[in-house]
C-alpha positions as CSV (number, residue, x, y, z in Angstrom):
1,X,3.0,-10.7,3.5
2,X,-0.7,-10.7,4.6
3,X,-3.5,-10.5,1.9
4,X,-4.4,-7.3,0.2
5,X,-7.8,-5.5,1.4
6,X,-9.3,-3.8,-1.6
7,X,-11.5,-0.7,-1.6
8,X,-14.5,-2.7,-2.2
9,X,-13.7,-5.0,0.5
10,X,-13.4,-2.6,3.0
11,X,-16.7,-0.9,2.0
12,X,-18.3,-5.1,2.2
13,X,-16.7,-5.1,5.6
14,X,-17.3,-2.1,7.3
15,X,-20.0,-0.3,5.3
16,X,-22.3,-3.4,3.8
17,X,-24.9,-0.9,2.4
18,X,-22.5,1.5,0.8
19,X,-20.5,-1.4,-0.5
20,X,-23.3,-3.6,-2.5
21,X,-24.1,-0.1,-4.6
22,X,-20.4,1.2,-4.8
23,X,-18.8,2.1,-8.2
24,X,-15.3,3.5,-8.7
25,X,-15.8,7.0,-10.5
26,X,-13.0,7.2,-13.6
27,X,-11.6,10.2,-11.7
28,X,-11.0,7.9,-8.6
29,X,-12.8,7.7,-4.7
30,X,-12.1,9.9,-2.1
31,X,-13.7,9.9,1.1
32,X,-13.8,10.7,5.1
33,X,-14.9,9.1,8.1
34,X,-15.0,9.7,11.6
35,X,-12.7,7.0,13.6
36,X,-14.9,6.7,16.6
37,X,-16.4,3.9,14.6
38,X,-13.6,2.1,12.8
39,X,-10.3,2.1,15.1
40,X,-11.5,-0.7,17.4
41,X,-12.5,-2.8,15.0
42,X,-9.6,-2.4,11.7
43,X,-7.3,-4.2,13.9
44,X,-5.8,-6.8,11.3
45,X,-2.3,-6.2,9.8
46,X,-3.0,-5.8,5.9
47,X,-1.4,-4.3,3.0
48,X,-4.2,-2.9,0.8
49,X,-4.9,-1.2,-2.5
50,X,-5.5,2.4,-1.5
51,X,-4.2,5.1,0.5
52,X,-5.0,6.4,4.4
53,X,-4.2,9.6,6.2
54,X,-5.5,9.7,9.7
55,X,-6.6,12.5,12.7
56,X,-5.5,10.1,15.6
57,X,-7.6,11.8,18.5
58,X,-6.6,9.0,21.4
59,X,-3.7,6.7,23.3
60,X,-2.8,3.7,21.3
61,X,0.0,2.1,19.2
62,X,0.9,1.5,15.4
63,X,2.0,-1.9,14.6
64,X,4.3,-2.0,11.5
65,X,5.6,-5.3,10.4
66,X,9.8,-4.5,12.1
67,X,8.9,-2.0,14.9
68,X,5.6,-0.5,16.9
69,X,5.3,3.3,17.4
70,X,3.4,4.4,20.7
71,X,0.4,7.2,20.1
72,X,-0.2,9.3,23.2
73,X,-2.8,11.2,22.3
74,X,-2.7,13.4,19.1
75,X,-1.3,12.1,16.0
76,X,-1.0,12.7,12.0
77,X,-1.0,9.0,10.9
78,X,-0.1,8.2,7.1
79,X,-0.8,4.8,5.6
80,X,1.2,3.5,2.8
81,X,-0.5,0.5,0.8
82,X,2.5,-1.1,0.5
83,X,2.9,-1.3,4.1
84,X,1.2,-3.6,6.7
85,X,-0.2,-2.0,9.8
86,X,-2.1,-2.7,12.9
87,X,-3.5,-0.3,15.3
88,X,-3.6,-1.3,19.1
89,X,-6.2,1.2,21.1
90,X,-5.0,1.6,24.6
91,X,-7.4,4.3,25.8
92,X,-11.6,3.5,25.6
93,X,-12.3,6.9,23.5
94,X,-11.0,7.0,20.2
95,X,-11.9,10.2,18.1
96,X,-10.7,12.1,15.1
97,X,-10.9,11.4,11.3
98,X,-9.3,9.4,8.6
99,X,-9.8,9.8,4.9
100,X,-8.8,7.5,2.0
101,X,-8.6,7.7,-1.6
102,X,-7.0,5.1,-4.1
103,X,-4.5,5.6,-6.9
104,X,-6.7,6.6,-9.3
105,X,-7.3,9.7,-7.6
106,X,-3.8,10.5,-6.9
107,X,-2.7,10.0,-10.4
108,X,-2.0,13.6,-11.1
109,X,-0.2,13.9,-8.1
110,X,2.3,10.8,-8.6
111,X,5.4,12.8,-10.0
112,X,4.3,16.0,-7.7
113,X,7.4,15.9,-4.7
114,X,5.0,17.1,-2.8
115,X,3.8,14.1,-2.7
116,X,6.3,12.0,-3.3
117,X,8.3,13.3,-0.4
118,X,5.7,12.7,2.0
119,X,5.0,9.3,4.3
120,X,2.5,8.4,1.8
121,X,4.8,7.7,-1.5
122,X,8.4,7.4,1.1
123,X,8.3,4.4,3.5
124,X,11.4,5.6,5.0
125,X,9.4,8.5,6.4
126,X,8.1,8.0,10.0
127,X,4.3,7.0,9.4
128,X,3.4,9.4,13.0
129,X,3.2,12.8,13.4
130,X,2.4,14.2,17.2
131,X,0.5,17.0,17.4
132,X,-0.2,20.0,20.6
133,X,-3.8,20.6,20.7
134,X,-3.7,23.7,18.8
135,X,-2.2,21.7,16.0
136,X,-4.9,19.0,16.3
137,X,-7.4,21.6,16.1
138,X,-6.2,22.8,13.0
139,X,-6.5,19.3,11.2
140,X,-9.8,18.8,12.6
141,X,-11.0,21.8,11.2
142,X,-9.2,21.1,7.7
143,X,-11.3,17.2,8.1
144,X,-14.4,18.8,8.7
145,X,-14.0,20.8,5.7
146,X,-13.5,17.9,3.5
147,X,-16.7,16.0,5.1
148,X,-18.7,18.7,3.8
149,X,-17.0,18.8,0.5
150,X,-17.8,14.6,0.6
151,X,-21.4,15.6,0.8
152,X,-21.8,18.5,-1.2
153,X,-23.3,18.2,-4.7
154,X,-20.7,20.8,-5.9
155,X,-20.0,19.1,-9.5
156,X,-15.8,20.5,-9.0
157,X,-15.8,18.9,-5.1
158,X,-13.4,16.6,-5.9
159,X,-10.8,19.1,-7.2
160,X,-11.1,20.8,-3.7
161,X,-10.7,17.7,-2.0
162,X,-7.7,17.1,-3.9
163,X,-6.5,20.5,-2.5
164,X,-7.4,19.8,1.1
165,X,-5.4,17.0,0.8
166,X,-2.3,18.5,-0.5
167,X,-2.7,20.7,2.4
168,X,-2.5,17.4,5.0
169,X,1.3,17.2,2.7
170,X,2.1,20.2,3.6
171,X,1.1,19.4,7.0
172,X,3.8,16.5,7.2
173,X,6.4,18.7,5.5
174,X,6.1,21.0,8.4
175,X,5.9,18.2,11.0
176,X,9.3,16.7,9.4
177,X,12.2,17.3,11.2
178,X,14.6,19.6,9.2
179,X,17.5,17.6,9.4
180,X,16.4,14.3,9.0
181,X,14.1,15.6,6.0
182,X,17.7,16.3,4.7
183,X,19.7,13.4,5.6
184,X,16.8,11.2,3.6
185,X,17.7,12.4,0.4
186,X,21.3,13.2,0.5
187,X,21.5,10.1,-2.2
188,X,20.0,11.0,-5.1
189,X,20.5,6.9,-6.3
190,X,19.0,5.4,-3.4
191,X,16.4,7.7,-3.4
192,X,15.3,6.5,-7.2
193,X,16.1,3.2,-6.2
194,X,13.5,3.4,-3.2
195,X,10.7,5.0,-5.6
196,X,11.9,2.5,-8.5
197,X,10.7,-0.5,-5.7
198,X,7.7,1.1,-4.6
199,X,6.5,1.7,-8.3
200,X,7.0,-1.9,-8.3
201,X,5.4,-3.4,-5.5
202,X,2.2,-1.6,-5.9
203,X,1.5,-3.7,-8.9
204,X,1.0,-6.6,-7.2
205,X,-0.9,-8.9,-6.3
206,X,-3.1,-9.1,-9.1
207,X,-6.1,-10.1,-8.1
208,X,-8.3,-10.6,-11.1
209,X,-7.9,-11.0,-15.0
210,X,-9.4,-7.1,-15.0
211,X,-6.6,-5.9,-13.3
212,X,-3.8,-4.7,-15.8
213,X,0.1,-3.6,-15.1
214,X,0.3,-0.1,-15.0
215,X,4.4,0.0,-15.9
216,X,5.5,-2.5,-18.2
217,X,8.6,-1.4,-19.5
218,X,11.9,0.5,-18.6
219,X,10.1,3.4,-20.3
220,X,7.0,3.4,-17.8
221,X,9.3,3.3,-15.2
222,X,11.8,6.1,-16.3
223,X,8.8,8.6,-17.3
224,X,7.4,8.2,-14.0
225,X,10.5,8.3,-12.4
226,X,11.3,11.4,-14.2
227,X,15.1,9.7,-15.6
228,X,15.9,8.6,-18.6
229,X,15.8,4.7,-18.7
């Protein structure tokens, strides 16, 4: 398992200036980016500590760490942080958006099967969503909307964004094939099991001695699990 990029790492890497002055709001970060200038450069297979969803405007393919999924042109592209990823660009022009936002953000959201039901939270999910034009469009839009939300001095924005973003859920519960959306979660057990790991996982590595363990007990586990213990 390759090292874990952290938020302000990626900020060091990619945005020097944003990253010397960042500071992680209590409510958690949230922001969007055009790919143009990323995708030919975030290349490396990482895990890392926050989340991803991406407007894939271009031909290339996702690397996971068992299997590679080709990306001909339009794609919904969710990254989960307990996965490792690396995206190979095929064609020179590489458009669209991608937002990310950590757990902190997503907190209110963690026992929401909206969320939990999507590629985000359910690794067993396909990560890629194609898209027709018309349905690209339609993203675009809803990424251009949170862009301005970014940059507004609206003191609430952050509740919308939280909205927009449930809508990009939605989005991938639409995209989902009906009957494989069923055959996933035929098994109640496994499904808890799966969730149960993933709860798990994201704990680690610990990095520093600031870093503390979210779920500690069978009880942390169960309430967010919503089972008794």
């Amino acid at each position: 398992m390759s090292e874990v990029l952290t938020l302000q790492q990626f900020y060091a890497h990619f945005l020097p200036a944003d990253g010397a002055r960042m500071i992680l709001p209590k409510q958690g970060h949230f922001n969007v980016f055009q790919r143009g200038a990323f995708c030919k450069v975030m290349t490396q297979i990482h895990r890392n500590d926050f989340y991803k969803i991406a407007l894939v405007i271009g031909t290339g393919t996702l690397h996971l760490e068992d299997h590679s999924i080709p990306i001909n042109g339009r794609a919904l592209v969710f990254y989960n942080p307990a996965v490792s990823y690396l995206w190979e660009s095929i064609s020179p022009v590489q458009e669209g958006y991608f937002c990310l936002f950590n757990s902190a953000f997503i907190a209110p959201s963690l026992t929401d099967n909206n969320f939990r039901n999507s590629p985000l939270y359910n690794t067993s999910l396909s990560p890629v969503y194609p898209l027709s034009a018309a349905q690209a469009e339609d993203l675009a839009f809803l990424f251009r909307k949170m862009t301005e939300e970014v940059e507004s001095g609206y003191m609430q924005k952050y509740e919308v964004l939280s909205h927009y973003l449930h809508l990009l859920f939605h989005e991938a519960h639409k995209l989902q094939p009906t009957n494989l959306a069923a055959e996933k979660y035929v098994n109640a057990s496994s499904r808890i099991s799966s969730m149960f790991i993933e709860l798990l996982e994201r704990q680690f590595p610990v990095d520093s001695t600031e870093q503390s363990l979210k779920f500690k007990t069978p009880h942390d586990f169960a309430e967010k699990l919503s089972v008794h213990r």
